[in-house]
C-alpha positions as CSV (number, residue, x, y, z in Angstrom):
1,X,-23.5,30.6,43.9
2,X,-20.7,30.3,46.7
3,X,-19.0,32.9,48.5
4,X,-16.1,32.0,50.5
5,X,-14.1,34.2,52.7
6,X,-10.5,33.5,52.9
7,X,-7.5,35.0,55.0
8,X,-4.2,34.9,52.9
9,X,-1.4,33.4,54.8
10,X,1.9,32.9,52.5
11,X,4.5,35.3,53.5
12,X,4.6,36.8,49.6
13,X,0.8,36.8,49.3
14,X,-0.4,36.0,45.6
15,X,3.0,37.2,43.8
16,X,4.0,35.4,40.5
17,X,4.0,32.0,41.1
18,X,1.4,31.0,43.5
19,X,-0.9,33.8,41.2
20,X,-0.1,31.2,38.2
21,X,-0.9,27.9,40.0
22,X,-4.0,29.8,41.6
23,X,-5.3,30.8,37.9
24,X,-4.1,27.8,36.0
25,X,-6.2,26.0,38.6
26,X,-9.2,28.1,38.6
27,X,-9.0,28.0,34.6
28,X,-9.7,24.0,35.0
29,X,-13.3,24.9,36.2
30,X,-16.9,25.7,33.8
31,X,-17.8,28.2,36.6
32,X,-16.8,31.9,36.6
33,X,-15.2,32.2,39.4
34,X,-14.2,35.9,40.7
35,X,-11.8,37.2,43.7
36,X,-13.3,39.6,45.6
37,X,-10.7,42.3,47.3
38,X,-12.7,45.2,49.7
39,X,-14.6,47.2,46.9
40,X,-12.9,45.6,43.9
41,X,-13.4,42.3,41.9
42,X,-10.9,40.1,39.8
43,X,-11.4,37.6,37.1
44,X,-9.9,34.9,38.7
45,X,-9.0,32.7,35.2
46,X,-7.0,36.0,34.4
47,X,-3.3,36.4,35.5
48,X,-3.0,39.8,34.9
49,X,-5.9,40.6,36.7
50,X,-5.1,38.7,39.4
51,X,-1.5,40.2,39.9
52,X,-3.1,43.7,39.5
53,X,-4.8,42.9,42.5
54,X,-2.1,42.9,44.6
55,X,-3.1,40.8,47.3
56,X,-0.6,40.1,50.0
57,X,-0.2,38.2,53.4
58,X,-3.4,39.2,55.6
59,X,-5.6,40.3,53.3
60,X,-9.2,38.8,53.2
61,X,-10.6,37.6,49.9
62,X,-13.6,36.3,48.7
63,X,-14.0,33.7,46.4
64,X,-17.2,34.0,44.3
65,X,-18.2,30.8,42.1
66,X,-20.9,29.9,40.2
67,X,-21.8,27.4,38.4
68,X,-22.2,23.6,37.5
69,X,-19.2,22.3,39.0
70,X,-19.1,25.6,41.4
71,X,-18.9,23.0,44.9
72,X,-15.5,21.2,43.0
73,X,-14.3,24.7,42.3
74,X,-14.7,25.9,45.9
75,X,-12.9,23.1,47.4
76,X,-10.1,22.6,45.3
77,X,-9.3,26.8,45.6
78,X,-9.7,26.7,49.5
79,X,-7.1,24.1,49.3
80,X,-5.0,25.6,47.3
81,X,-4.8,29.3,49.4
82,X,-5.4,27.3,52.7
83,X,-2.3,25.0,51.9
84,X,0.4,26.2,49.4
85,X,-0.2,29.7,49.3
């Protein structure tokens, strides 16, 4: 399992668009991978429950992932909220 804590920079946080790339992208993946949010937890493969999370520009997240291709996973996320979103 990885747990990866992540600051969210884009100006618009994870509205629409940047919510579809970040789910289409985490939907490529065999691992679950969840969005952690202070108390609460998202299926990240799910769009709407990733745009009922309402995560905007400062918030801290936490990327949980696990399994067999978890490591891929992780890196190609960061990437993805480190430098589009």
């Amino acid at each position: 399992m990885i747990i990866r804590q992540l600051k969210i920079v884009n100006e618009a946080g994870l509205h629409a668009r940047p919510a579809a790339m970040f789910v289409n992208l985490a939907s490529k993946f065999k691992s679950s991978i969840l969005v952690e949010k202070g108390d609460d937890v998202y299926n990240a493969k799910s769009l709407i429950s990733i745009l009922s999370s309402k995560i905007v520009k400062g918030d801290i997240i936490n990327l949980i992932i696990e399994g067999e291709d978890e490591e891929l996973a992780e890196k190609a996320l960061t990437s993805l909220i480190e430098n589009m979103l």
